[in-house]
C-alpha positions as CSV (number, residue, x, y, z in Angstrom):
1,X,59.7,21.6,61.0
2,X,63.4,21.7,61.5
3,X,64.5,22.9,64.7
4,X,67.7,24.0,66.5
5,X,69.0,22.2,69.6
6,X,71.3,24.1,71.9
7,X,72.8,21.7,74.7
8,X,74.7,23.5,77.3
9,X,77.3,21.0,77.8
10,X,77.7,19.9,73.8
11,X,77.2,23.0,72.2
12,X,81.0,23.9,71.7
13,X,82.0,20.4,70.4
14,X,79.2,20.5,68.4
15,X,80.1,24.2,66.7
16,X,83.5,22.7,66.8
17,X,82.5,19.7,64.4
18,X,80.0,21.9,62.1
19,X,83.1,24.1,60.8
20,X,81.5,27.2,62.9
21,X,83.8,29.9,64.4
22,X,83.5,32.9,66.4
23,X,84.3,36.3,64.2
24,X,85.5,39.6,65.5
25,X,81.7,41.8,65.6
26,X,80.7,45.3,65.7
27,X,79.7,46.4,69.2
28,X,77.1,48.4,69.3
29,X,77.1,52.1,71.8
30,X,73.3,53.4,71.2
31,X,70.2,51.7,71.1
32,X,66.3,53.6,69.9
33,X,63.5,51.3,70.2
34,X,60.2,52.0,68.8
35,X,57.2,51.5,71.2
36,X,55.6,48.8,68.8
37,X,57.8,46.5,69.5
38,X,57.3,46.8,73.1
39,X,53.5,46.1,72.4
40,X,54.1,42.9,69.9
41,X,57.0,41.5,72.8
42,X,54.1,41.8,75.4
43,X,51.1,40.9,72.9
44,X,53.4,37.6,72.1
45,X,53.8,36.9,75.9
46,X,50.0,37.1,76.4
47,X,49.7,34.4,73.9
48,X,52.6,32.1,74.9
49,X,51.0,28.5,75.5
50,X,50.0,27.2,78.8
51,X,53.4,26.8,81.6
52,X,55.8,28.6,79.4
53,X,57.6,31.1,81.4
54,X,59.3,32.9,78.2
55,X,59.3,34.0,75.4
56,X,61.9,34.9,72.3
57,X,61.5,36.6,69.2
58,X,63.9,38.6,66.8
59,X,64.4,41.9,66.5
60,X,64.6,43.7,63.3
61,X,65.9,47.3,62.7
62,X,68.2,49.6,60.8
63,X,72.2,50.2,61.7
64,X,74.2,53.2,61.2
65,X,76.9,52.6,58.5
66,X,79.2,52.4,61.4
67,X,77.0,49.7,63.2
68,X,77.7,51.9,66.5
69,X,74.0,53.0,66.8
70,X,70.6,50.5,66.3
71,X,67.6,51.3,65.7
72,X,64.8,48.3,66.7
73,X,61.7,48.7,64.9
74,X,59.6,45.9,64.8
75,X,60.1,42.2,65.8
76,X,58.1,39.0,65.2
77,X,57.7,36.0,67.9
78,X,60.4,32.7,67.4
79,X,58.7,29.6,68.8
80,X,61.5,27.4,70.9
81,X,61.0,24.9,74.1
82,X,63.4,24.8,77.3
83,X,64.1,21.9,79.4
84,X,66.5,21.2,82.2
85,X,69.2,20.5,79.8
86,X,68.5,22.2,76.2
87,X,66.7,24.6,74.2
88,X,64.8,23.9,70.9
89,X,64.3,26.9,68.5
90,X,62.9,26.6,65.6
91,X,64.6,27.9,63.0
92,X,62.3,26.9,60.0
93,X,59.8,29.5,61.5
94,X,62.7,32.0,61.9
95,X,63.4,32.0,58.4
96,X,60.0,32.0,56.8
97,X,58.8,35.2,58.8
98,X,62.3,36.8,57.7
99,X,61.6,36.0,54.4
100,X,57.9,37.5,54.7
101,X,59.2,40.7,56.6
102,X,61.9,41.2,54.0
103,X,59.5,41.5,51.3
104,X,57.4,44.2,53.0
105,X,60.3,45.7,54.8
106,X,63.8,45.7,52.7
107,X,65.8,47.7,54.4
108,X,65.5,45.9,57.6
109,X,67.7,43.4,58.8
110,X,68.1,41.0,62.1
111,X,69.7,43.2,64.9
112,X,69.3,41.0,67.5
113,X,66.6,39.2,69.7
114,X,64.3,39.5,72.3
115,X,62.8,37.3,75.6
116,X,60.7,38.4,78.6
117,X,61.3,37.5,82.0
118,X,62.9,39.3,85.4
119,X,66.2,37.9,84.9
120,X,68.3,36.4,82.1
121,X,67.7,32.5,80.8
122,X,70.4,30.2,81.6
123,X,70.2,29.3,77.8
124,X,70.6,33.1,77.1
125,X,74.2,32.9,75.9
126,X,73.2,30.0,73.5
127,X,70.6,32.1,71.9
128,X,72.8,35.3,71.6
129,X,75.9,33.1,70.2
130,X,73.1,32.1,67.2
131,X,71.5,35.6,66.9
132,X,75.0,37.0,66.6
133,X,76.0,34.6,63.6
134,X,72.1,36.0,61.8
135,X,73.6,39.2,62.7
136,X,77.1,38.9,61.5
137,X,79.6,40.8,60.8
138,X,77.9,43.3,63.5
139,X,76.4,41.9,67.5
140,X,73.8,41.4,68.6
141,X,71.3,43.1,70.8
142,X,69.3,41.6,73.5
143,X,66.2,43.0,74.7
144,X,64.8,42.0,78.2
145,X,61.4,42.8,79.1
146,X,60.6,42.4,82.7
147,X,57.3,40.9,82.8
148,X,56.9,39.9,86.1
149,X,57.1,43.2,86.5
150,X,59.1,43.0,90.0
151,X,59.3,46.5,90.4
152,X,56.1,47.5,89.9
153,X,56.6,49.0,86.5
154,X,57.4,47.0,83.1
155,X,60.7,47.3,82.7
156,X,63.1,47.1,79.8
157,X,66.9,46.6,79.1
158,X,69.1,46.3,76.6
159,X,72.2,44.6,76.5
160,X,75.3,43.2,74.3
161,X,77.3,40.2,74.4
162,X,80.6,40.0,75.1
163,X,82.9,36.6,75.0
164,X,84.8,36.1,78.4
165,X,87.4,33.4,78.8
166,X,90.4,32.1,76.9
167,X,88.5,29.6,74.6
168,X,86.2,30.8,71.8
169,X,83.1,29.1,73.6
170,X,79.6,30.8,72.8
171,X,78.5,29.8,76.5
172,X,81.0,32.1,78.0
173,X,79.5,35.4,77.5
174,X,78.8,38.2,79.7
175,X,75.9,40.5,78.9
176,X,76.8,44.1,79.1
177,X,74.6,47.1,79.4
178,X,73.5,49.1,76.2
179,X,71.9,52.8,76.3
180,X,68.6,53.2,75.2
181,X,65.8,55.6,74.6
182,X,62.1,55.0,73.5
183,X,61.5,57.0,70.2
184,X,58.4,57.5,69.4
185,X,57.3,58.7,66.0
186,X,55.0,60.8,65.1
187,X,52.4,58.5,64.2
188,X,52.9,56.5,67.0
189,X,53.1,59.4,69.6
190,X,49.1,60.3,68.4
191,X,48.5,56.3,69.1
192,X,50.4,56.2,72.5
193,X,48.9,59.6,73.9
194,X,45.5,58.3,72.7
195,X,46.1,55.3,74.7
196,X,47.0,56.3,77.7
197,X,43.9,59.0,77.6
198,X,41.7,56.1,78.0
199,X,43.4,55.0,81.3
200,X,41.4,58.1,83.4
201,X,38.5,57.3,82.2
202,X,35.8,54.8,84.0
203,X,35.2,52.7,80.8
204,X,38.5,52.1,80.1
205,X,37.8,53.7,76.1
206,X,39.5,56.8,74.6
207,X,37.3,58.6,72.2
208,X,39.0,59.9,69.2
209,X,39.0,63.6,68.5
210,X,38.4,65.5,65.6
211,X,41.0,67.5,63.1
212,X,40.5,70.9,64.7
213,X,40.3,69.3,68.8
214,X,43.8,67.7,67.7
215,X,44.7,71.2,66.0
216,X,43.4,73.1,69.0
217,X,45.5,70.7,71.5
218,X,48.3,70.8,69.4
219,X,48.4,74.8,69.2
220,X,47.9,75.4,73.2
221,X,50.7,72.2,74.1
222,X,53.0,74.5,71.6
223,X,51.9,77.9,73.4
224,X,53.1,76.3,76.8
225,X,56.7,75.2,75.1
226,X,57.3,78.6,74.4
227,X,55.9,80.2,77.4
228,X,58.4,78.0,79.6
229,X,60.9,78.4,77.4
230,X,60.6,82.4,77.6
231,X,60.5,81.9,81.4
232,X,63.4,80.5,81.4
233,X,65.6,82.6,79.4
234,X,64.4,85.6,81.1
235,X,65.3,83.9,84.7
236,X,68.6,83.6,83.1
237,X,69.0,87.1,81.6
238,X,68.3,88.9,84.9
239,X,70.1,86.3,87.2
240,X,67.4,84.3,88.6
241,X,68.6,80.8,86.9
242,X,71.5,79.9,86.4
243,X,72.5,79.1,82.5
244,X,73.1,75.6,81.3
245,X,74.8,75.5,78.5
246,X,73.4,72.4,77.0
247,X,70.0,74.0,76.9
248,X,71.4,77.2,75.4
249,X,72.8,75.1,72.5
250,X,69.2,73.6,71.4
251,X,68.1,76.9,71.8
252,X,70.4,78.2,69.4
253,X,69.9,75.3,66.8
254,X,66.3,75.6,67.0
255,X,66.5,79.1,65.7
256,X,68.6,78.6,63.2
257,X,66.5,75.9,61.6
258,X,63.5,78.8,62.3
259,X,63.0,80.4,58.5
260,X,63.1,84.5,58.9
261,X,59.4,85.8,57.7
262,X,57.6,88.4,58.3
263,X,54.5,88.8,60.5
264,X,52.0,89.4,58.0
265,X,53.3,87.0,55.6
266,X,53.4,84.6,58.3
267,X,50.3,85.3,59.2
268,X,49.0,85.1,55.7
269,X,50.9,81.8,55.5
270,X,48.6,80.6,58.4
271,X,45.3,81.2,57.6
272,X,45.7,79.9,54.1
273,X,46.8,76.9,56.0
274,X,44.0,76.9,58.5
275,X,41.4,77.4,55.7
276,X,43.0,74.5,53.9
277,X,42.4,72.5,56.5
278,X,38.8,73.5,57.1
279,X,38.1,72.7,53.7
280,X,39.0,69.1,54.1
281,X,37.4,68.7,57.2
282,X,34.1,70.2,55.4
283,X,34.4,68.1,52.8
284,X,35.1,65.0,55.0
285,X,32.2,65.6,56.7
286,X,29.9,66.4,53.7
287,X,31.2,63.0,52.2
288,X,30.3,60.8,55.4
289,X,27.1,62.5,55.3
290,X,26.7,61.7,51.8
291,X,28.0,57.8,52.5
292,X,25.3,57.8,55.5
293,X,22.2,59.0,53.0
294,X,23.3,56.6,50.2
295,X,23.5,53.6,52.7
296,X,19.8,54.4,54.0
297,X,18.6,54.5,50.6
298,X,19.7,51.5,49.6
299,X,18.3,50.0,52.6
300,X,15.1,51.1,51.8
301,X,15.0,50.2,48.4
């Protein structure tokens, strides 16, 4: 298996020798990270081999055609061995699983990398030097998730390189900030919300609920929205609150994007949907009951 040795003191001879050079990138300004990739960075530091602090992996994700904003969507682990003096990464492995998450995701492309830890790796700038040539012509992100978890919480951070010095080295490089938000689709909302159900209870085990117990909760969390929101822009109207005008923009856009209908063809509208969806869960059940009897019989004959 081929690897990749980065020296701290020979590195820049060595890129020097090979013919590499250091091109002008896209920085990055925005950063959305999906919370999958969160869980495959800490399932992959779970499973890291016995006395290995860290871990690194590489990120993959989608780029505005500006490269300005990133969008990290799923990663896979990079195998690589530290000493007191040089990092081994193994390249071979990097390529194959790019090659494998190409095929079953082809719009995604290397965006950066990832490692755990409470602080940065002395060997950090080595790593983002050979992330940003994968990435090339845009940078590299960096993704640091604080295992050790030395503020009681697990926290993440995102940063960008940025060379330093007079000489095109890729050791001098200061990571800078990036802002970043969670997003959280809707799929993966359900999953998360479901997850952290099972956290109050004793056995530690979320039970999953039905189509119209998902229906129901959805209806009453959208019934509170609006209630708050109505609070709120009463409060304003008579003089209680004061009016933001940041909040009074999203107002606006949401009811724009609102279709004008009438209250008994919306109303219509909805319980054709609501019967829809009772017939499907009637004939979901009917089927599983159907699955049940067929599997008994067959048991008994």
């Amino acid at each position: 298996m081929s690897m990749l040795n980065l020296n701290l003191p020979t590195l820049a001879s060595s890129l020097v020798k090979s013919g590499a050079t250091t091109t002008a990138t896209t920085t990055a300004q925005q950063c959305y990270v999906h919370p999958v990739v969160l869980f495959s960075i800490l399932d992959h530091y779970l499973r890291r081999n016995e006395n290995q602090e860290r871990v690194i992996g590489t990120l993959m994700g989608v780029r505005s055609d500006d490269g300005r904003v990133v969008e990290i969507r799923s990663c896979f682990a990079v195998p690589h061995f530290e000493t007191s003096d040089q990092v081994e990464v193994y390249v071979e492995h990097h390529q194959s699983m790019l090659a494998l998450h190409k095929k079953a995701s082809a719009r995604e492309e290397i965006v950066g990398w990832y490692s755990t830890g409470s602080k940065l790796s002395k060997y950090a700038a080595l790593i983002q030097d050979f992330y940003s040539r994968e990435a090339a012509p845009f940078g590299a992100v960096h993704l640091l998730m604080d295992t050790d978890m030395t503020d009681g919480q697990l926290g993440v951070k995102c940063m960008q390189g940025s060379a330093i010095g007079a000489g095109a080295h890729p050791e001098n490089c200061l990571f800078l900030p990036l802002p970043h938000e969670l997003q959280y689709p809707d799929a993966e909302l359900s999953a998360l919300q479901t997850a952290a159900d099972s956290v109050e209870t004793e056995e530690g085990a979320s039970v999953l609920v039905s189509d119209m117990e998902q229906l129901e909760k959805s209806i009453e969390e959208l019934r509170a929205m609006l209630e708050r929101v109505t609070t709120y822009v009463q409060d304003v109207c008579t003089g209680k609150s004061k009016a933001n005008t940041v909040i009074g923009k999203y107002l606006m856009d949401m009811l724009a994007v609102v279709p004008k209908v009438d209250t008994k063809q919306f109303s219509t509208l909805f319980q054709s949907h609501l019967q829809d969806i009772l017939m499907v869960a009637y004939l979901t059940n009917l089927t599983r009951a159907q699955l049940n009897i067929a599997d008994r019989l067959q048991r008994i004959v």
